[in-house]
Each structure stands twice: as C-alpha cells, then as structure tokens.
C-alpha positions in Angstrom: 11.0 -29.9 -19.4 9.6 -32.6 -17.2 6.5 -34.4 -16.0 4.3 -32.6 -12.9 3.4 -34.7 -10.3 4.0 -32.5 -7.0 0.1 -31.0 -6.1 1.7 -27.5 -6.6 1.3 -28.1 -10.3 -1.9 -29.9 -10.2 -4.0 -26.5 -10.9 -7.1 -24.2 -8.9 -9.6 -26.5 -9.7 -8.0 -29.9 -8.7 -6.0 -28.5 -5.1 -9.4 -27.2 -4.4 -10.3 -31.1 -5.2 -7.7 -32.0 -2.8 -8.0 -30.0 -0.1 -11.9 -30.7 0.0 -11.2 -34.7 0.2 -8.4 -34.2 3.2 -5.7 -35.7 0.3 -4.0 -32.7 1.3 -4.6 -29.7 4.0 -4.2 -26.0 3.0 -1.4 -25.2 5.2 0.6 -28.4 3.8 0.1 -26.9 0.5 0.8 -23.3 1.0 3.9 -24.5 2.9 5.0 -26.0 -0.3 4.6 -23.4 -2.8 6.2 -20.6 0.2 9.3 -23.0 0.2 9.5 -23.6 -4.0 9.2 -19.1 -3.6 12.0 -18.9 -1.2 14.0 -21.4 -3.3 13.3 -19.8 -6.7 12.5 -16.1 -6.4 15.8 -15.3 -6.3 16.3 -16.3 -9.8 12.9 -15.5 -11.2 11.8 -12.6 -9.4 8.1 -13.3 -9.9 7.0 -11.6 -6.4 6.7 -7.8 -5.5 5.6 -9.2 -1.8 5.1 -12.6 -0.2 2.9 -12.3 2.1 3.8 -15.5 3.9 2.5 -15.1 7.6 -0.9 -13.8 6.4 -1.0 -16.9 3.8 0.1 -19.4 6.3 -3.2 -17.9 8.6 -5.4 -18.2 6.6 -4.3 -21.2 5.2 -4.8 -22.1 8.7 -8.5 -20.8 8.6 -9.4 -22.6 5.5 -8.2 -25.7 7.5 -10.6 -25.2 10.1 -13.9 -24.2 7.7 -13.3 -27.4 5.8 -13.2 -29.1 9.0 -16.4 -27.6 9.9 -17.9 -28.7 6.6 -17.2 -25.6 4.2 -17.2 -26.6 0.7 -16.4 -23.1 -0.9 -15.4 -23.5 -4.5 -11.4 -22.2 -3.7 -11.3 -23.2 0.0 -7.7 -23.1 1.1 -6.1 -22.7 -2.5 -3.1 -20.4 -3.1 -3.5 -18.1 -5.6 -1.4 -14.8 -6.5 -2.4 -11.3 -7.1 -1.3 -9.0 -9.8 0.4 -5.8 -8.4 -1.9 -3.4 -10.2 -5.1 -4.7 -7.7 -5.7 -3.6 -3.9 -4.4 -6.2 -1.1 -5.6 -4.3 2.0 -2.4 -3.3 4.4 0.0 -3.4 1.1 1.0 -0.8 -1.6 -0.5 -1.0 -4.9 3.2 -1.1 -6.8 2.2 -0.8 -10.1 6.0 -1.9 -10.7 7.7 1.9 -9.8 8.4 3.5 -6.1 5.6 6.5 -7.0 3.0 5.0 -5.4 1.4 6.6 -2.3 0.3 4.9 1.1 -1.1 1.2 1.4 -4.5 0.0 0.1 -7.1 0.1 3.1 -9.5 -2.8 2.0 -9.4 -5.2 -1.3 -10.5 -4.5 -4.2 -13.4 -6.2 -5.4 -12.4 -8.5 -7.3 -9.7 -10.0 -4.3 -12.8 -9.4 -2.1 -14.8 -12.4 -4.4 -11.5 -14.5 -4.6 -11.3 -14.5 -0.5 -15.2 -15.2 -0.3 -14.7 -18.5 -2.6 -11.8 -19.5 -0.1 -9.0 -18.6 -1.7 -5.5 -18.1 0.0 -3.7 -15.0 -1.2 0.2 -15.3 -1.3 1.4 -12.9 -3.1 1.4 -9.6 -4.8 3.2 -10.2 -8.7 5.6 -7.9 -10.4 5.1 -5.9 -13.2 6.5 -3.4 -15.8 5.9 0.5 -14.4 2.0 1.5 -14.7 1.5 -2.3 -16.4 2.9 -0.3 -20.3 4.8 -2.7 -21.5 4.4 -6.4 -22.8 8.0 -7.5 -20.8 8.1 -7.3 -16.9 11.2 -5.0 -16.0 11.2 -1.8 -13.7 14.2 0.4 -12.5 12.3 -0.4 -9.1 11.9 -3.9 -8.5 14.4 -5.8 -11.7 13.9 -8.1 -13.9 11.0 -11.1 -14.0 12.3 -14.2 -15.8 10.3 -16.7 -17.7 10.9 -20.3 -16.2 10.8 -21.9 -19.4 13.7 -19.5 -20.6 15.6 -17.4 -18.0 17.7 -15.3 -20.6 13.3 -14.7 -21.7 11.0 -12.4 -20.8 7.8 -13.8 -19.2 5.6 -11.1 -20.9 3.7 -8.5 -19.7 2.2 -6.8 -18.0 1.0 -9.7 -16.0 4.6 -11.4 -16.0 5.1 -11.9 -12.6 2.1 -14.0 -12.2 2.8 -16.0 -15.1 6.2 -16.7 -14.0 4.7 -17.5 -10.5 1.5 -20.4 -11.8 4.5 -21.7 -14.5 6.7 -22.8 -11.6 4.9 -23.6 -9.5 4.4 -20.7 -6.8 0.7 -20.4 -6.9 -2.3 -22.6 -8.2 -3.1 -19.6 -10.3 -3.0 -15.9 -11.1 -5.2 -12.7 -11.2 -3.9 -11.2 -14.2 -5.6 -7.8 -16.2 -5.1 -7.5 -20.2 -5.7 -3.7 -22.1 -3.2 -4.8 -24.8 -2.7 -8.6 -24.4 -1.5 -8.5 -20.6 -2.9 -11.8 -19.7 -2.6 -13.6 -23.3 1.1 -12.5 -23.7 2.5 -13.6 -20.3 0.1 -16.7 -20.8 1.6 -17.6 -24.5 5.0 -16.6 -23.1 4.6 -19.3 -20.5 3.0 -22.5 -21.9 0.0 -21.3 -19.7 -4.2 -20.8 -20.3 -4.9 -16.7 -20.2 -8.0 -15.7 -20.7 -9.4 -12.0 -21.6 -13.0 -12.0 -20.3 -15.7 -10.0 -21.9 -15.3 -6.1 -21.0 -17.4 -6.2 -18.1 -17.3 -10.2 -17.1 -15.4 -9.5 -13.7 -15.1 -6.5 -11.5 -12.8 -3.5 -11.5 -12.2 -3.4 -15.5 -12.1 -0.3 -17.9 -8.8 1.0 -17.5 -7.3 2.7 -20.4 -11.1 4.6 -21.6 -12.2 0.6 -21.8 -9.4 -1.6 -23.0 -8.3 -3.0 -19.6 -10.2 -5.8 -17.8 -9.0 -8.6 -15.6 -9.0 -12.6 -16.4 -7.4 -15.9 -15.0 -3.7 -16.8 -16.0 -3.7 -21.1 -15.0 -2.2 -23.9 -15.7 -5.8 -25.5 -17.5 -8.7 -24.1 -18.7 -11.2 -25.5 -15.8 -9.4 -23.7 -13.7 -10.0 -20.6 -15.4 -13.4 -21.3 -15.7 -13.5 -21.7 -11.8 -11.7 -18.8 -11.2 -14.4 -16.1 -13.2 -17.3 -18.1 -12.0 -15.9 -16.9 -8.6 -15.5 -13.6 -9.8 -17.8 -12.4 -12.3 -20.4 -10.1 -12.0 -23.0 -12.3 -13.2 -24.1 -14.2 -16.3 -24.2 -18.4 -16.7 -20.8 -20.1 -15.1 -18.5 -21.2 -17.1 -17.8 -24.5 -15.7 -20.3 -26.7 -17.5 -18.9 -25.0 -21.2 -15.9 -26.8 -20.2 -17.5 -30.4 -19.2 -19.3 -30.0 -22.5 -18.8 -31.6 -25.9 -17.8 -28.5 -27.8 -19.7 -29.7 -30.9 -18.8 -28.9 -34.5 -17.9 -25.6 -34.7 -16.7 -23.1 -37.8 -13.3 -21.7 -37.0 -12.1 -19.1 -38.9 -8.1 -19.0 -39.4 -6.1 -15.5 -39.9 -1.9 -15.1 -39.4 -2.4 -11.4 -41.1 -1.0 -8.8 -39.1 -3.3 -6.1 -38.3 -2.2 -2.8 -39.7 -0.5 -0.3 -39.8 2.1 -3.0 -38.4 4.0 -4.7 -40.7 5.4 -8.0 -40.8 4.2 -11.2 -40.2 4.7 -14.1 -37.9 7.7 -16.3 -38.5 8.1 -20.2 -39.4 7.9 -21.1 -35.7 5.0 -19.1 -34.5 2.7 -20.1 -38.2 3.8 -23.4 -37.0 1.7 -23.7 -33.9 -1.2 -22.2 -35.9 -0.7 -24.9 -38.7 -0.7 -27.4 -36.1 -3.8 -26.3 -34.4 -6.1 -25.7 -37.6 -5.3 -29.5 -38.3 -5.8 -30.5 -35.0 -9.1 -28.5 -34.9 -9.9 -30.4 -38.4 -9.2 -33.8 -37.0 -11.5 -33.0 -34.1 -14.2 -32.2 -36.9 -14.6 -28.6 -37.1 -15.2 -26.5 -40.2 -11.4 -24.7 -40.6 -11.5 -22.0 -43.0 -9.3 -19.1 -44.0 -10.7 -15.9 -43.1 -9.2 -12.7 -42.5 -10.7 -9.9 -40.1 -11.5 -6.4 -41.7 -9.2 -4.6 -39.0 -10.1 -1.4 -40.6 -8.3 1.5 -38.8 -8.2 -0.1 -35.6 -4.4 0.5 -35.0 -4.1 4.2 -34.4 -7.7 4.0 -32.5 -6.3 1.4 -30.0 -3.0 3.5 -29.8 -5.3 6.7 -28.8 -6.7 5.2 -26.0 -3.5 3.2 -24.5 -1.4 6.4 -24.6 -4.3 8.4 -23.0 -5.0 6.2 -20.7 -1.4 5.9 -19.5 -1.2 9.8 -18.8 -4.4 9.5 -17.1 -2.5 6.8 -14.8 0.6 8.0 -14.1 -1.1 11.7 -13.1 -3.0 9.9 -10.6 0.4 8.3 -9.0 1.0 10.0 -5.8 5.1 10.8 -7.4 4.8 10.9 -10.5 8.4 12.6 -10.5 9.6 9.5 -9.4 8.4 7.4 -12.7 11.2 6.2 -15.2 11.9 8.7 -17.7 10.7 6.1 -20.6 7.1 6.0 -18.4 6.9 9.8 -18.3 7.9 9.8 -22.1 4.8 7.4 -22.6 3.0 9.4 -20.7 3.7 13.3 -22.0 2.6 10.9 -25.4 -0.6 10.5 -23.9 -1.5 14.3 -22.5 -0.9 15.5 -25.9 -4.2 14.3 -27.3 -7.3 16.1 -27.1 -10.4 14.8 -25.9 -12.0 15.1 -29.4 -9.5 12.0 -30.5 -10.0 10.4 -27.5 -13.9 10.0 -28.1 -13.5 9.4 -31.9 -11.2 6.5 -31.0 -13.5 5.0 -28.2 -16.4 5.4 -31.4 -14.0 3.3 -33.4 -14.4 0.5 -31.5 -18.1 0.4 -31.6 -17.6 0.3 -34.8 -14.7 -1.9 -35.2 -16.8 -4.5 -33.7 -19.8 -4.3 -36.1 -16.8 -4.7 -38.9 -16.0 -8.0 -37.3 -19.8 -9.0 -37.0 -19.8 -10.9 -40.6 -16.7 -12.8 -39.5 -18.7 -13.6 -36.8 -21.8 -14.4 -38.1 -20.0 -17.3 -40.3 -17.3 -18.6 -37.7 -17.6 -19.3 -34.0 -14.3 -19.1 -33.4 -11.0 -16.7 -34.6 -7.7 -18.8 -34.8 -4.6 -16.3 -35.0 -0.6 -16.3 -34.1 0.0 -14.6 -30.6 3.1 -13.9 -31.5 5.6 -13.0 -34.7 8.3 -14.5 -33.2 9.4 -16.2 -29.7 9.2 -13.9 -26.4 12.0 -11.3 -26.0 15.2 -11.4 -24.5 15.2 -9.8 -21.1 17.1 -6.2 -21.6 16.0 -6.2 -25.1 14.8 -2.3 -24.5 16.8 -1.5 -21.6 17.8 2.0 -22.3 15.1 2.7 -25.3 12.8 5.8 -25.4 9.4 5.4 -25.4 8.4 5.9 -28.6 11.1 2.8 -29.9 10.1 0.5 -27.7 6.4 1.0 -28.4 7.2 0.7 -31.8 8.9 -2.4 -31.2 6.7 -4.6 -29.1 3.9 -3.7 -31.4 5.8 -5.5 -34.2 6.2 -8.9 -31.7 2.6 -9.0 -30.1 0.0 -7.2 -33.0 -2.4 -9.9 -33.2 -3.6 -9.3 -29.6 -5.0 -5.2 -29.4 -7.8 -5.4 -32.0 -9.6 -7.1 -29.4 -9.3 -4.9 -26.6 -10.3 -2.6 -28.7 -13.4 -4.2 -29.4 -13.8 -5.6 -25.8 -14.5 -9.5 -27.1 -13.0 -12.4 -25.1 -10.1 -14.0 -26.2 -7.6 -16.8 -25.0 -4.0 -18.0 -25.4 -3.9 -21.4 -25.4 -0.8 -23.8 -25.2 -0.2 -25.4 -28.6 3.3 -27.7 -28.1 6.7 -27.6 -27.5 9.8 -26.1 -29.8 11.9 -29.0 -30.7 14.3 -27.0 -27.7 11.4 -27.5 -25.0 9.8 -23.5 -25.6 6.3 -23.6 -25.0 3.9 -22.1 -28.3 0.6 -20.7 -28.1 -2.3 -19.9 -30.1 -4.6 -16.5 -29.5 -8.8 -18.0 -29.7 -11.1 -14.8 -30.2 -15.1 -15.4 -29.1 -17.9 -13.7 -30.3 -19.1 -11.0 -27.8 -19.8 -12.6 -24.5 -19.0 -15.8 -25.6 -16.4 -17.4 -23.1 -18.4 -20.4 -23.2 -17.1 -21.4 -26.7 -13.7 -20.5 -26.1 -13.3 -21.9 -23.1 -15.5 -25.5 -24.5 -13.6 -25.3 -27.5 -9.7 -24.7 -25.4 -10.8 -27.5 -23.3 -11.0 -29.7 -26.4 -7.7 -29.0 -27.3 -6.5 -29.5 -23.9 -7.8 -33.1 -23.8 -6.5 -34.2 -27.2 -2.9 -32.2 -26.4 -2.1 -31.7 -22.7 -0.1 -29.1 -21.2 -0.3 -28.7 -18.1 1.8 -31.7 -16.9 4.6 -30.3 -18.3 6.9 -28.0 -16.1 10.1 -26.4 -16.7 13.3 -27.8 -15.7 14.5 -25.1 -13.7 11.2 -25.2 -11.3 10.9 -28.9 -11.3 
C-alpha cells in the first residue's frame, strides 16, 4: 500500500478540476492511464476492450472545447464502462461469446456521461450475464483485485473496480441487482453507490432489482457522476459540501435469512470501528435490527427469473457456460404467479423496514462475512453450489434491491496486512443525499482514497 500522488488517482471530480485549470490537458491524462492499462492488464485483466484510438480523439476534442471555453462538469475525464451497457460500434459482452452483433448507438446512460464531457476508455469485464458476485468467464479469464491478486475483485462490476482501484480510469459505470456495485466497491477499498431504483437511466433488470450507480475512488465523485446522469431530482453535490448534522444511525451485523451465519471478527471489526467513529462524530448509534421478513426466497425469485429472461434474449444462448444455462433452466422453471407474488413482496418488504426508518436515518451493516474470495474458488461448481455459496459471503447486500432503497459501500480501514474493509450504508427511499453527506463525513475524518495498492503504484 502506498500514498497516491500521480493525477490518475486523484478522482472524477478533481481531474475534471485539473483539466478545467490547464494543470493538466485531457490527452496527457488519458495517455497516462492507456500506458498504466498496457502495463497492468496483463496481470489484472480489468478490460473486455480498450478503446485507445477513440479515447485518445476525443480526448483530443475535449482539449479543444476547453480551449474554447467549455466548462462541462466531466470535460476530458476518463471514465470506464461496464460490459453490460451499449458503447456504439462494440459488442455488448456480457462476459460470454453469445452475444450477437455490435451496439449501433449508446445507451443512455453513456449518452449523458459523453454530454458532461466525459472520455470513455474502456469497456469492463464481467462474470457471464453479470450472475455472479466474482468476475471470471470461460470467455474472457479471470479479473484480479489489485489490492490482492490471488482475490477476486467482486462482482459483477469487477472489472471496473479493478480498473478506478489502479488506477485505469477516474471512475466506473457500474450496475448492482444483488450488490454488483457495493461488492466490487468493498472488495476494492473503493465508494459504490446503489442509487434509488429509478435515480439513473436504463435500470430494472431482473423484474426491478438491477439499476446502475458510480464505483470511485471518493464520494464527490460519485455525487458528480449521477448528477450527470440521473433522470432528475436535486443534485447531489451540495449533500456532500454539507455538514451532515446529527443523525440516528441504526447498527445491524444480523444476517438476513434464510442464510445462516454471521460475519467474522475481521468484517464486525470494520462495523465496530465505524459505529464509534460515527459516535465520535456525534450521531445517535443504536442497535437495531431490520425485520427482513421473507425477503430471501422473494429476492431469489426474481434474480433466477430474471437471469432466464437474459440469457433467452442472448443471440447464442448455446454458447453460455453450462453453470449459466444451469442458472438459467433455475429461472424458466418458475411461473409467473411467483414471479408477481415476489415482486408484491417487496412493496411490502419495504413498508416492514418503514419503522426502522422512521426512527434512524441511516442503516449501518457488514458487507461482508468474511474477506473477498479467492479467485477459482467455484471454478468447476454447478449452479446451484455456487449460488449457495456466495449467498453465505455477501447476504447483507439483496434485501435492498429487493426493496429498491439506495445503499453505499464505504471504505472503513486497512487489515493489519494492507486489505481494504468496508461498511454497507442503507438510506431511506430516495435518500442519497444522507448517504452520500453522511459517507462524506467519514471520508473527511478517515481518508481513503490516497491510498493505492502496491502492485498499481
């Protein structure tokens, strides 16, 4: 672990900073971070596609607009695109070979991150049709966290963790319908936040669970990034210039059923050290568990639905892994009766969690049981094991999909080794301006993001 001090770690909102004052030009900056790929995707395989010529034009564009007096909020910033989003003229991967021919426009959401300025370099791996919470495919290998290369990054957004962590891209379009942007985010001493179903464009994959969020190195930066982005609403900016106030933060390391288990010494260590952080800062802390109800086999319903819904729309779906078609023969066995009684549950999983809410602005949990999982760890499994597994490491993260609230990962220290722990922050619903004021806090009393790992130094 060492100190950042090369721009390519300095985060969206301050190379935006940089580039707008002439410190730095766009080019020079998305020269350094195509070099630090070339250098290092070889061992972390963050990338599905660089697109370096197209980066280095633009780059070149942005050049010229800020010359010309454009202050868009991104102008000239790299930034990396999760492999599950259109990139016009590229494949949409989904991390397997069964896709069909190349997207012919951007999706939205890349559409809003161009208009803000913003330079795309990349397109970032991920597991096959974004299942699983590790990033490994029998098409395009394995993704390796920096921090920890015998580790996985997470998942399904790995691949863009792995990228912001070392350094690759200012920051990363990442999507979350089970914990895809928190896990990769906690896996990788990053900020992940899960916007509000609806926040930002494209969302509501899986019958609902699915939206898309910022993976970054700080949490202004993720503010900038879905102020760029989002449908509408207040930005998000000014929550994180704000005093956050005292607020009432509920604390909860009870696994959600029907897993069982419970988070181990290390991982109720970062929690222990954030409640008294959060107390020293002078916010209520309390103990307060959520009344999950039977959230667990409703979530479930919808993921493995929505997975056979996905991998029938593939143009080969012969050529998916036989551990994705086993997912996904799980999914096309249930009716469309369950499927509407679990989507119910939700609605009413969330008034459950409305007296929690009413007496704490803020849920404090574990994100994970233990720390990430070796890469291979599955290798070889069937479906139904290695669903069964990754529930047990990650369980603290679905209930809120489920419900469709925002929720963050936020970096909460080191291991005494140099591993990066995290904490999961869940908002009331549509309340990212809490989370993100009250993540900000924490960043300001225990910084993060000028730490790097050694191998990307």
């Amino acid at each position: 672990m060492t100190v950042a001090t090369d721009p390519v770690f300095a985060g969206l909102a301050r190379q935006a900073a940089l580039i707008a004052a002439g410190e730095i030009s766009s080019r020079e900056l998305v020269e350094a971070c195509l070099e630090r790929i070339e250098r290092l995707e070889p061992t972390l395989n963050a990338f599905r596609v660089v697109l370096a010529e197209r980066a280095l034009a633009e780059a070149a564009q942005a050049d010229g607009r800020r010359g010309s007096g454009d202050r868009r909020p991104l102008l000239g910033v790299p930034v990396a695109v999760k492999d599950d989003t259109d990139v016009a003229g590229e494949v949409t991967a989904h991390g397997t070979n069964a896709f069909g021919p190349p997207a012919a426009s951007d999706g939205e959401i890349v559409t809003r991150l161009r208009s803000a300025g913003a330079v795309v370099i990349g397109k970032t791996n991920v597991p096959e049709l974004e299942i699983f919470p590790f990033t490994e495919s029998p098409t395009y290998g394995v993704t390796r966290n920096p921090w920890d290369l015998n580790r996985t990054p997470g998942g399904s957004s790995g691949g863009s963790a792995a990228a912001v962590a070392a350094g690759l891209a200012g920051g990363a379009l990442g999507s979350d319908g089970g914990g895809s942007i928190r896990i990769p985010a906690g896996c990788c001493g990053l900020f992940g936040l899960k916007t509000q179903r609806g926040r930002l464009p494209e969302g509501g994959g899986w019958h609902g669970l699915s939206v898309y969020g910022p993976i970054t190195r700080g949490v202004e930066d993720a503010a900038l990034f879905v102020d760029v982005t989002q449908r509408g609403g207040e930005p998000l900016l000014p929550a994180v210039q704000r005093p956050a106030g005292r607020l009432r933060v509920a604390v909860s390391a009870k696994v959600p059923p029907p897993v069982d288990g419970k988070a181990d010494a290390e991982q109720r260590g970062a929690v222990e050290a954030a409640r008294e952080l959060l107390r020293s800062l002078g916010h209520e802390v309390f103990e307060r568990d959520p009344d999950y109800g039977p959230q667990g086999l409703a979530f479930t319903t919808r993921f493995l639905h929505g997975v056979g819904v996905d991998a029938g729309r593939m143009a080969h779906p012969e050529r998916l892994s036989r551990r994705t078609r086993g997912v996904a023969r799980l999914g096309r066995l249930i009716p469309a009766a369950a499927l509407e009684r679990a989507r119910a549950e939700g609605e009413a999983a969330a008034r459950r969690y409305e007296p929690l809410f009413q007496q704490a602005d803020v849920l404090l949990t574990p994100v994970f049981t233990r720390r990430p999982l070796p890469v291979g760890f599955y290798e070889g499994r069937p479906a139904l094991w290695t669903l069964l597994g990754v529930i047990r490491w990650m369980p603290y993260l679905p209930p809120f999909n489920h419900t469709g609230q925002p929720a963050a990962a936020v970096p909460m220290g080191f291991t005494p080794d140099g591993f990066p722990l995290a904490v999961q922050l869940v908002g009331r619903p549509g309340d990212e301006a809490t989370l993100l004021s009250l993540a900000a806090q924490i960043e300001r009393e225990r910084p993060w993001a000028d730490r790097v790992p050694t191998v990307a130094a």
